[in-house]
C-alpha positions in Angstrom: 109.4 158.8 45.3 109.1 157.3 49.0 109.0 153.6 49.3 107.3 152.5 52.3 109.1 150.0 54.9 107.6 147.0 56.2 107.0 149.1 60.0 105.5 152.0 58.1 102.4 149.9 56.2 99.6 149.4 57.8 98.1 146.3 59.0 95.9 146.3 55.9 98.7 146.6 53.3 100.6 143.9 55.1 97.9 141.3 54.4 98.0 141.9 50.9 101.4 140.2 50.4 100.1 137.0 52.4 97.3 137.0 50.1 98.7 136.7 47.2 101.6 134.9 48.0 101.4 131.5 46.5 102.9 129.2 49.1 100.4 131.0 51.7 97.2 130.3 48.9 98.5 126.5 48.7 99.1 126.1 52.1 95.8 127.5 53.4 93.4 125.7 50.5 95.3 122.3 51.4 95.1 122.7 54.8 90.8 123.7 54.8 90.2 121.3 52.4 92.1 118.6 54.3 90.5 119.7 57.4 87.2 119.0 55.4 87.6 115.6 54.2 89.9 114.3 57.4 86.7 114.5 59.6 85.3 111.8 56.8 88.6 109.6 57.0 88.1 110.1 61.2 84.5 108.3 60.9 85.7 105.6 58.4 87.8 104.8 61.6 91.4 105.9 60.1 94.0 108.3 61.6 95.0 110.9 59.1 98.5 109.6 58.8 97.0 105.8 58.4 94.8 107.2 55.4 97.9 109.2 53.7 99.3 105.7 53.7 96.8 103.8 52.7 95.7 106.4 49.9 99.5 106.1 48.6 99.2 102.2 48.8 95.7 102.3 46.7 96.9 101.8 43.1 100.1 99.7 44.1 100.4 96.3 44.7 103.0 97.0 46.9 105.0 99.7 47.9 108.8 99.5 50.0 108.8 101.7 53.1 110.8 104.2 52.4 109.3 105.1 48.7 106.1 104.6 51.1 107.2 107.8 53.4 108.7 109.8 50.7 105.2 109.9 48.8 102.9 110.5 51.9 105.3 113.2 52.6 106.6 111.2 56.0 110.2 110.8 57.7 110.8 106.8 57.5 111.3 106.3 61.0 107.6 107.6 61.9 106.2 105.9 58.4 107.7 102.2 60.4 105.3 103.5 63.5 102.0 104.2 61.4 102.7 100.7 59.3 103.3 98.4 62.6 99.9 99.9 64.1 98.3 99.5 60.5 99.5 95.8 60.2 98.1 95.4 64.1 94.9 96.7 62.7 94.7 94.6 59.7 94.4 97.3 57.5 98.3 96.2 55.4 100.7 93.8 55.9 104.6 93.7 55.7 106.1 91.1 53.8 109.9 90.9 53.7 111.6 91.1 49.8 112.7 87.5 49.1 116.3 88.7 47.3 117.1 90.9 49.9 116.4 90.9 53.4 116.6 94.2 54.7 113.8 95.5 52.6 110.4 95.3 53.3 107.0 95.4 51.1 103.8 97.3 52.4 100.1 96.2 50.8 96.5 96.6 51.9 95.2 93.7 53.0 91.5 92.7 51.3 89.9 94.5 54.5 92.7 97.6 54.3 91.6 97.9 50.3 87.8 97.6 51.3 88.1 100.3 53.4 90.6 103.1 51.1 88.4 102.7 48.1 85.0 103.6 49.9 87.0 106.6 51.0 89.1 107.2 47.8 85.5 107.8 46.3 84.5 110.2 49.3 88.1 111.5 48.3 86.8 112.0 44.7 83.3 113.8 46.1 85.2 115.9 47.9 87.2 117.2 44.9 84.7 117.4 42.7 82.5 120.2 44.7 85.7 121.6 46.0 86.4 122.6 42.3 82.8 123.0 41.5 83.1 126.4 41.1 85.8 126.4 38.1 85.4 125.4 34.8 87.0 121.3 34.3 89.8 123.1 31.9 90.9 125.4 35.2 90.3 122.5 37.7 92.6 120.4 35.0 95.3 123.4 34.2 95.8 124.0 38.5 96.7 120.1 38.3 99.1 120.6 36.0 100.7 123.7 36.9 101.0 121.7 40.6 102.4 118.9 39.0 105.0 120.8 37.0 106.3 122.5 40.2 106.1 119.6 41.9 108.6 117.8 39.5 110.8 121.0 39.2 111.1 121.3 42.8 112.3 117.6 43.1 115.2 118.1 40.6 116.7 120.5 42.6 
């Protein structure tokens, strides 16, 4: 038996291990789809990295910076950047915790909440025909399966 080395495949062999390699399937679907629905979050007048935020910030009252950048998938120190230019824009505002100083809330303001939950419904649309094609069982199972990892992945 002769196994075949990565320089003796052909160009054809080697793209069947990008596609079907799970991170590559995840990273490309996210990153179309996303391309998709961010040109919808560009005309509703929000920055990509505003809308992460503000889509995190939809059903909480408040959220602390730094749980903030941790679920939009941000580093803290550019998370403080986007919410200055959002509370310039009137789109959240900061409010400091009353027991302890150093901590500091994040909310939509009425006009920032306006704004998320016309595109959280877009946000919806999109989904729904993205996973138009699968039955609701699959479309339901993919959110698990995601979910599981997700949680697996964060214990370790």
């Amino acid at each position: 038996m002769i196994l075949e080395t990565d320089s003796s495949k052909s160009n054809g062999d080697r793209a069947k291990f990008v596609n079907n390699y799970l991170l590559y399937l995840l990273a490309a679907a996210s990153e179309k789809a996303s391309a998709q629905f961010h040109a919808e979050v560009r005309k509703a007048g929000l920055r990509v990295p505003e809308w992460r935020v503000a889509a995190c910030l939809y059903d909480s009252d408040k959220m602390m910076i730094t749980e903030l950048a941790e679920l939009s998938l941000m580093e803290q120190s550019r998370m403080t950047r986007i919410i200055a230019q959002m509370v310039k824009r009137g789109i959240v505002k900061r409010t400091s915790d009353g027991n302890d100083k150093r901590r500091v809330w994040v909310q939509l303001t009425p006009d920032g909440m306006a704004l998320v939950q016309a595109l959280v419904g877009d946000a919806k649309d999109h989904e729904r025909a993205l996973l138009s094609e699968l039955a609701d069982t699959d479309a339901a199972r993919i959110k698990i399966m995601l979910q599981t990892v997700l949680n697996r992945l964060e214990k370790t």
